[in-house]
C-alpha positions as CSV (number, residue, x, y, z in Angstrom):
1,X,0.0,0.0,0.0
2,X,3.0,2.3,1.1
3,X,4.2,1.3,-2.3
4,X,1.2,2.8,-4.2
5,X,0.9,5.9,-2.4
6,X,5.0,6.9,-3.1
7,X,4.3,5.8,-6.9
8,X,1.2,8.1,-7.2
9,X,2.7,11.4,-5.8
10,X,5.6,11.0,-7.8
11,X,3.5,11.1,-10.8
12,X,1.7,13.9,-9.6
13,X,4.5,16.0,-9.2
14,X,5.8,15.2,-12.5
15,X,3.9,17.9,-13.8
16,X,5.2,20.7,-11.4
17,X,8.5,20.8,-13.1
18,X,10.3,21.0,-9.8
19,X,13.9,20.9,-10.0
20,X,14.5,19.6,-7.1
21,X,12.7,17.3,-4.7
22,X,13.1,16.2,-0.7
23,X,10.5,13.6,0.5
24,X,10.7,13.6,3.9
25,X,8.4,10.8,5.0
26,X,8.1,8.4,8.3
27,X,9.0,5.4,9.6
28,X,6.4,3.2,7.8
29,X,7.9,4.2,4.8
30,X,11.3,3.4,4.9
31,X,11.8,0.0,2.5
32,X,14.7,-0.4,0.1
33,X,12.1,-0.5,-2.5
34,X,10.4,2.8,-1.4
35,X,13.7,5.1,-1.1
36,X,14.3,3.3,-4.6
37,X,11.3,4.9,-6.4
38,X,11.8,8.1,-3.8
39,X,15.2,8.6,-5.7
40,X,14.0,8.9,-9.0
41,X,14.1,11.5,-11.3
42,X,16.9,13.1,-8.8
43,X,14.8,13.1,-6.2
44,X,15.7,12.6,-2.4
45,X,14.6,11.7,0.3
46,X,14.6,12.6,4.8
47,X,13.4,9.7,6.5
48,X,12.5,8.1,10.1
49,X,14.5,5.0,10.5
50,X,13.0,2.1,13.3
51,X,15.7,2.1,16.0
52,X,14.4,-1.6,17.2
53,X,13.9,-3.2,13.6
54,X,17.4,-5.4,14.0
55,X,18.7,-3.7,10.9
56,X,22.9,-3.9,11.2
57,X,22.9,-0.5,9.5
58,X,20.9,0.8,12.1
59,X,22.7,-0.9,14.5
60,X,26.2,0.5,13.5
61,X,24.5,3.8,12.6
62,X,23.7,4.0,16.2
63,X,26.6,2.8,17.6
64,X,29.0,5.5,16.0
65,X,31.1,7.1,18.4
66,X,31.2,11.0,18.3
67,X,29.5,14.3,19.8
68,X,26.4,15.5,19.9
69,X,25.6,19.2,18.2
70,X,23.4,21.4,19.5
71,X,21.1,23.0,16.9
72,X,17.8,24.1,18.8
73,X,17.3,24.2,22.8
74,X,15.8,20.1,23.2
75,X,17.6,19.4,20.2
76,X,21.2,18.1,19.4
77,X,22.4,15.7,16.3
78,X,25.1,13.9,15.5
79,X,26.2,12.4,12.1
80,X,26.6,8.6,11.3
81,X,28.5,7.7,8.2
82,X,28.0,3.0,7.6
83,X,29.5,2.1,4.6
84,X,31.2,3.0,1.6
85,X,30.6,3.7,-2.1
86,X,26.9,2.7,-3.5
87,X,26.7,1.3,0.0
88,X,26.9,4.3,1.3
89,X,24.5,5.3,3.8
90,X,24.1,8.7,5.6
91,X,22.4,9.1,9.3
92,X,21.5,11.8,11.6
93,X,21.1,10.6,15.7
94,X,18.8,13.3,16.8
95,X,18.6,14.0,21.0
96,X,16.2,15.7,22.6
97,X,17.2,15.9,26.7
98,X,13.4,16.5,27.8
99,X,12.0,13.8,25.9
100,X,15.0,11.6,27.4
101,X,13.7,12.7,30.9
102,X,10.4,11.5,29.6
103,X,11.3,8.2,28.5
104,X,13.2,7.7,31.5
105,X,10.0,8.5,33.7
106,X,7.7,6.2,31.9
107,X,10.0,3.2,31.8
108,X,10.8,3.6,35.6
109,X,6.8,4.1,35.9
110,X,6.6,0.6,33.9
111,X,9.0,-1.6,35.9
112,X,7.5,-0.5,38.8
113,X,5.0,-1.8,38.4
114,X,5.8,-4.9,36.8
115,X,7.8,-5.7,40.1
116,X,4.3,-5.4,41.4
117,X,2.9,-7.5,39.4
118,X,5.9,-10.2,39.8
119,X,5.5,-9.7,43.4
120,X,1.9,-10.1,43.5
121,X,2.6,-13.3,41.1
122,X,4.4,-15.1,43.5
123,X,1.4,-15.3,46.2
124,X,-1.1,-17.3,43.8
125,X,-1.8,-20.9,43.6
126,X,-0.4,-23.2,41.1
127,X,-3.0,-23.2,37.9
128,X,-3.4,-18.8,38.7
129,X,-0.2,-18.6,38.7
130,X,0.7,-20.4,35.3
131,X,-2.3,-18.2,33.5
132,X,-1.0,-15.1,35.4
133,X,2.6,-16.3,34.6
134,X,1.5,-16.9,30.9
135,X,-0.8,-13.4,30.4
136,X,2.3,-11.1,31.8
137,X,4.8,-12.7,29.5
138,X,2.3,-12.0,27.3
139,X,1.8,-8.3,27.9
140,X,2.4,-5.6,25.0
141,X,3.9,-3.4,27.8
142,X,5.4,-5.6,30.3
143,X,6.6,-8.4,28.3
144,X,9.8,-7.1,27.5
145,X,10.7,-6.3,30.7
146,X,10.3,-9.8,32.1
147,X,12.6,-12.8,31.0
148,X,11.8,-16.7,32.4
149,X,14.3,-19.0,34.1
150,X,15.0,-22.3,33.2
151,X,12.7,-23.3,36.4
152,X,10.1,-21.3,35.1
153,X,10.2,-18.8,37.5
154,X,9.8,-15.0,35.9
155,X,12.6,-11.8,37.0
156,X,13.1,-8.3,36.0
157,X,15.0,-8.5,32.8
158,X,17.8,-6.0,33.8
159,X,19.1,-6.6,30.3
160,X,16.3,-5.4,28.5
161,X,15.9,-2.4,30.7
162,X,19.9,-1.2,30.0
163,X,18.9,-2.4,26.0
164,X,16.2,0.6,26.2
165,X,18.2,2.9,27.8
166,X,20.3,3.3,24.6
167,X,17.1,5.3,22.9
168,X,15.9,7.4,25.7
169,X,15.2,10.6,23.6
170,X,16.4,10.0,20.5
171,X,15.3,9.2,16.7
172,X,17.1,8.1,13.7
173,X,17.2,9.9,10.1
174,X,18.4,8.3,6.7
175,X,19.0,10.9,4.2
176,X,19.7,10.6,0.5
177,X,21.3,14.4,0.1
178,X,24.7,14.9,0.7
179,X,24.3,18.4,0.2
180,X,21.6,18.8,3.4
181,X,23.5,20.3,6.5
182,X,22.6,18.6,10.1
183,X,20.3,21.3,10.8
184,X,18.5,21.2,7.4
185,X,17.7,17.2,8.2
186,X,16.8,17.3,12.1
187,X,14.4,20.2,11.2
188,X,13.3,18.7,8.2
189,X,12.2,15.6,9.7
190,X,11.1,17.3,12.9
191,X,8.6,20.0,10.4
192,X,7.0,16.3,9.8
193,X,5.9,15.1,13.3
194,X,4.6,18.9,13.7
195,X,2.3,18.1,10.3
196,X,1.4,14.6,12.0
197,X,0.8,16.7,15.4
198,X,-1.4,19.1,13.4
199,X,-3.5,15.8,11.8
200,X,-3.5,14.6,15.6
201,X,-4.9,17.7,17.1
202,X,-7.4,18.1,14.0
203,X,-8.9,14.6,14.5
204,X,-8.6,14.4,18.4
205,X,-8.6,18.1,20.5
206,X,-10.6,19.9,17.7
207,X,-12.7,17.1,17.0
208,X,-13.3,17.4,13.3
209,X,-15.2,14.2,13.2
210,X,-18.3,13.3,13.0
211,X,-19.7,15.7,10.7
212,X,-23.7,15.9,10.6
213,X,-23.8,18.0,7.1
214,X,-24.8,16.4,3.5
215,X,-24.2,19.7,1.4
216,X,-20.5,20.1,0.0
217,X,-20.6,24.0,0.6
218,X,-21.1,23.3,5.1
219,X,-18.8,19.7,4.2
220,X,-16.1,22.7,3.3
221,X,-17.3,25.6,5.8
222,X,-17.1,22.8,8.7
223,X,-13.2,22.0,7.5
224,X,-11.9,25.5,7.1
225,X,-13.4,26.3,10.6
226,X,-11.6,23.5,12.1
227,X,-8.4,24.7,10.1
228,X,-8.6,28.2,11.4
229,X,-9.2,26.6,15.1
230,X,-6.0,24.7,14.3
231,X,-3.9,27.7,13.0
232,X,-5.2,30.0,15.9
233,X,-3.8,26.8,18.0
234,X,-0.3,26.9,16.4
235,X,-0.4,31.3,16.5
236,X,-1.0,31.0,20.4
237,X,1.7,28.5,20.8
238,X,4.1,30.0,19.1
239,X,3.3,33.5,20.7
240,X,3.5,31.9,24.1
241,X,5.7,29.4,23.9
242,X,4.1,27.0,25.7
243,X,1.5,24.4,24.9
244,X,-2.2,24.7,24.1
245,X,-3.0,22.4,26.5
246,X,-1.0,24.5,29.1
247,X,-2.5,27.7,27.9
248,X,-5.9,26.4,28.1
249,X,-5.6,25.3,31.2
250,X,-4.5,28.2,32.8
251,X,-6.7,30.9,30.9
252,X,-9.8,28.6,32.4
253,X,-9.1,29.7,36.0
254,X,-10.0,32.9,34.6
255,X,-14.0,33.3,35.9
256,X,-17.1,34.7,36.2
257,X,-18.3,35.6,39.4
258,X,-22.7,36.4,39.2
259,X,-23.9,38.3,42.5
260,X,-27.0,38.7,43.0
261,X,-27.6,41.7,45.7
262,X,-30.8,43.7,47.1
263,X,-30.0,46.2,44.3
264,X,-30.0,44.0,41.3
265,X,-26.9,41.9,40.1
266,X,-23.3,42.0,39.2
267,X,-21.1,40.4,37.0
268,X,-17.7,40.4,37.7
269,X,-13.9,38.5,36.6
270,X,-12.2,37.1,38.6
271,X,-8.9,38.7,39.1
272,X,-6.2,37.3,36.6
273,X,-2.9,35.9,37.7
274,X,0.5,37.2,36.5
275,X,0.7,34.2,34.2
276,X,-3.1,34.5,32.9
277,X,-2.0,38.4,31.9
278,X,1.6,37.5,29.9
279,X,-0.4,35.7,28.0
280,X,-3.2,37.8,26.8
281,X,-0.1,40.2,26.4
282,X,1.7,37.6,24.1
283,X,-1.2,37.1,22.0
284,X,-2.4,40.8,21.8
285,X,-5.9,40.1,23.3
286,X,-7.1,42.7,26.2
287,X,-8.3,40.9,29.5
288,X,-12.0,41.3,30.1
289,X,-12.7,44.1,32.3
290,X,-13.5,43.7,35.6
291,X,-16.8,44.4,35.8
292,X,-18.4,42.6,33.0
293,X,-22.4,44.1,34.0
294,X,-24.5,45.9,36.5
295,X,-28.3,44.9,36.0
296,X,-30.2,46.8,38.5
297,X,-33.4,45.7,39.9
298,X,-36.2,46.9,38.0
């Protein structure tokens, strides 16, 4: 399928008489055969290589000795050269320290609890413990973090844990172009997983889906509102520099307060923190007065 879809846009783009082309695609892309046809016509290609696949490429891609570069804050890269000639194959190691932390806090989340579970194991009776025993060795998550003796018994795979370790914040790129500096590929690839963030928030926080319209004109309408939603997402972000989710969050505890008095009733904001004012100052937006209306008792 993969196949198809790289065969199809490069015959669309035939027509755009483009003297040069980069395809940077993902991981689920990156077959022989596909950088192949990707190549054609002097095309290129930046793409997402599976760190776990077993490829030896990969693995003495990764295994390069040399320092990191920073490029970006959260973002440093280093260049791995495997092979010679045709062979020749060109990686980028990309680090980002935070999403290191990250993978470090979730992994230590995950063996915690498996030692749970392992502990927990070790108090059933024979036949619940052999289904228990089978279903954890089993497990999508904890699986790989458990490895069986030759008595059958089940232990924290330390080995597994230090194999994981190796990838803690970082992602492999395969590049075609010579000519691409560091930066150009890290950023490249990284401009991707912003598009697939975009689709993400489209189908997911904006909730483009389901749409109750039949005629193409509100089909289009409904769209374009949820692309504007998404850009005035992306504008707030970048203005802030934090998160939607963050921002959201924060201009929330931002209230209104209904009195209701002998005299009639008042409507009144609450008063907005220090952080709830930088950013209506980032974004250009005035905070709501204070008092929002006075209705009087008639």
């Amino acid at each position: 399928m993969d196949m198809n879809v790289i065969e199809e846009v490069k015959k669309d783009l035939m027509g755009w008489r483009l003297g040069r082309i980069i395809h940077v695609m993902d991981r689920g892309f990156s077959s022989e055969e596909n950088l192949r046809i990707l190549q054609r016509g002097a095309g290129h290609y930046i793409i997402g290589e599976r760190m776990r696949a077993g490829k030896k490429d990969v693995e003495a891609a990764l295994s390069k000795r040399g320092r990191f570069h920073t490029i970006r804050e959260n973002l440093l890269v280093k260049e791995s050269i495997v092979g010679d000639g045709e062979a020749r194959k060109r990686y980028v190691i990309a680090y980002n320290p935070e999403e290191a932390e990250r993978d470090r806090r979730q992994r230590n989340e995950i063996i915690c609890a498996v030692e749970e579970q392992l502990e927990n194991l070790k108090q059933l009776p024979n036949e619940a413990h052999h289904k228990r025993a089978c279903a954890l060795r089993a497990h999508k998550v904890y699986g790989k973090y458990i490895r069986q003796l030759k008595d059958g018994t089940l232990k924290l795979n330390k080995q597994a844990i230090r194999d994981e370790e190796k990838y803690d914040g970082k992602y492999l790129i395969r590049t075609s172009d010579d000519t691409l500096s560091l930066e150009d590929i890290a950023l490249g690839y990284k401009q991707l997983l912003q598009v697939e963030s975009a689709f993400r928030t489209l189908k997911s926080t904006l909730n483009i889906r389901p749409m109750y319209h039949r005629l193409e004109r509100r089909i289009r309408a409904h769209i374009i509102i949820n692309w504007l939603a998404l850009l005035l997402v992306r504008l707030i972000e970048n203005e802030t520099g934090s998160s939607w989710d963050s921002v959201r969050r924060e201009v929330q505890r931002l209230q209104v307060g209904h009195f209701t008095t002998k005299d009639g009733d008042l409507y009144r904001t609450t008063t907005p923190t220090a952080k709830q004012k930088e950013i209506f100052n980032k974004v250009g937006v005035n905070l709501p007065p204070e008092i929002l209306e006075i209705k009087p008792k008639s």
